[in-house]
Phi, psi and omega in degrees: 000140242246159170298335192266318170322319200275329196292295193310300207295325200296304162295304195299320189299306182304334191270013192249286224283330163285337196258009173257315160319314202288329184306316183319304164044169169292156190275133170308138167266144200300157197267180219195123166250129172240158154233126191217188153294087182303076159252180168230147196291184184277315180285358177081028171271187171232163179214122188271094213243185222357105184266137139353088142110323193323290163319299163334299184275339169108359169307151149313108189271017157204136173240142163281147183234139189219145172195125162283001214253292188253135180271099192297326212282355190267351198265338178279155207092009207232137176292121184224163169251116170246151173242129164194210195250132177251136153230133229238130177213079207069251165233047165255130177251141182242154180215113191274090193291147178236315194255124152238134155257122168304125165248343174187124164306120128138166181252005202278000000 
């Protein structure tokens, strides 16, 4: 094998073994489905009240909801199913929605 043969394996082993760290990455936090009510606050955050199941379990029955991905303003008032990465900061649960599915216009 040739010095320019060895230089080339040497790079492919380093560029495989780096693009296999970066795939690796840090681990994700798992994704979280609620199903609730869409409103917006007085103050213009949104929220997701009377959650599904919640009171039962001992769950937050209104969590905050934020999303750059999906545009929540269109969704409020509407019974919806979201999906995202939940984060907990006292007793504020925030939820970074990735997914809305309309489940009924109106929440009753």
């Amino acid at each position: 094998m040739t010095n320019h043969s060895k230089l080339i394996a040497l790079t492919l082993a380093c560029s495989t073994a780096a693009t296999l760290a970066f795939a690796a990455g840090a681990p994700t936090a798992p994704q979280k489905t609620y199903v609730g009510c869409l409103a917006k606050s007085d103050a213009g955050a949104y929220k997701l009240t009377n959650i599904l199941g919640a009171a039962a379990a001992g769950a937050p029955t209104e969590i905050r909801v934020e999303s750059s991905r999906v545009d929540l303003a269109k969704h409020v008032g509407e019974k919806v199913s979201i999906r995202g990465t939940e984060a907990v900061s006292g007793a504020q649960t925030t939820l970074t929605v990735e997914f809305v599915a309309k489940l009924s216009k109106g929440c009753s």
